[in-house]
N, C-alpha and C positions, 0 to 999 in steps of 0.2 A: 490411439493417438492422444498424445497429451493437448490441453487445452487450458489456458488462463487467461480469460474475457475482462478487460479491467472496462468500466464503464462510471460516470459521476463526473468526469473530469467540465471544465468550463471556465469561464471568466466570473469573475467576479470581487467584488470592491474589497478595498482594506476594511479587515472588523468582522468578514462573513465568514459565512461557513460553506463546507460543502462535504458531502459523503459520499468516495470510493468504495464503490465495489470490486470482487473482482471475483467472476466464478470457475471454479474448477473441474473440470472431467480429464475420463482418463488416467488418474490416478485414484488409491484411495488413500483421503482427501485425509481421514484422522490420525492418518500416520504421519502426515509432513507438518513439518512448522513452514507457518507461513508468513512472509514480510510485504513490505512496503518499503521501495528505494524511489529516490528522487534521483534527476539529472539536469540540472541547471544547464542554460548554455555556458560553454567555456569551462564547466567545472567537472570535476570527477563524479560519478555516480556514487550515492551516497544512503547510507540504511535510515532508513525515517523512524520504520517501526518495525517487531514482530512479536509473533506468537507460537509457544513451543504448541505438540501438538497436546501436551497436559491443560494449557493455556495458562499458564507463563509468558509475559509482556514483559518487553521494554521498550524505552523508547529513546532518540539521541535528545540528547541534551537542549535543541534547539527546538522543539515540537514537547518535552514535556510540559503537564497542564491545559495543553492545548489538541492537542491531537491522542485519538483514542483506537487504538484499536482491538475488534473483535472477530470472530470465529462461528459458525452455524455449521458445524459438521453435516445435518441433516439436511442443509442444502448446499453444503459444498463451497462454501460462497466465504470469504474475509473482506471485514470491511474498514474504510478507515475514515473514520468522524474527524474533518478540521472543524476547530472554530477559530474564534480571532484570527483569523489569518494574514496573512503580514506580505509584504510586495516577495521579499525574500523566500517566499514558499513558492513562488510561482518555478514549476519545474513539471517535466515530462517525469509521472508518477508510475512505477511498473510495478507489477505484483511479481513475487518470488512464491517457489516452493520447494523447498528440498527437504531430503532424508537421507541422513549421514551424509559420506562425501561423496557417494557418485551421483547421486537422483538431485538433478535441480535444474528447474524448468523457469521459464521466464516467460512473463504477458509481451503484448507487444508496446503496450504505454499508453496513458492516457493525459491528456494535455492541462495541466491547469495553469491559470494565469489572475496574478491578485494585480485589478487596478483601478483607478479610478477614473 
């Protein structure tokens, strides 16, 4: 049974930081590239970040210099480092993992919220 536990998510002011986890079982793990999508209220689900499984990153346009993400194969786990975080990041954060076009699994989401 596949498994993708996102955990990090919280509140927290304009300017801060916070680090998503999100660990994986049930698959293996160094074959998939792994992402990070946001889902605002009212707005379409949208790609933040990823990482091939070479570890090849990108990131959208609205999180580069500010958001990082990384990969630990040996524990399975992708994580994604905000800093400066901005009101406009506040989104239900869910980890992705796929490999090619049929394998691709989804967390159940983890909450963040930038406020003061």
């Amino acid at each position: 049974q596949v498994q993708l536990v996102e955990s990090g998510g919280g509140l927290v002011q304009p300017g801060g930081s916070l680090r998503l986890s999100c660990a994986a079982s049930g698959i293996t793990f160094r074959n998939y590239a792994m992402a990070w999508y946001r889902q605002a209220p009212g707005k379409q689900r949208e790609l933040v970040a990823a990482v091939s499984s070479g570890g090849n990153t990108n990131y959208a346009d609205s999180v580069k210099g500010r958001f990082t993400i990384s990969r630990d194969n040996a524990k399975t786990t992708v994580y994604l480092q905000m800093n400066s975080l901005e009101r406009e990041d506040t989104a239900v954060y869910y980890c992705n993992a796929h490999w090619g076009v049929r394998l691709d699994f989804w967390g159940q989401g983890t909450q963040v919220t930038i406020s003061s």
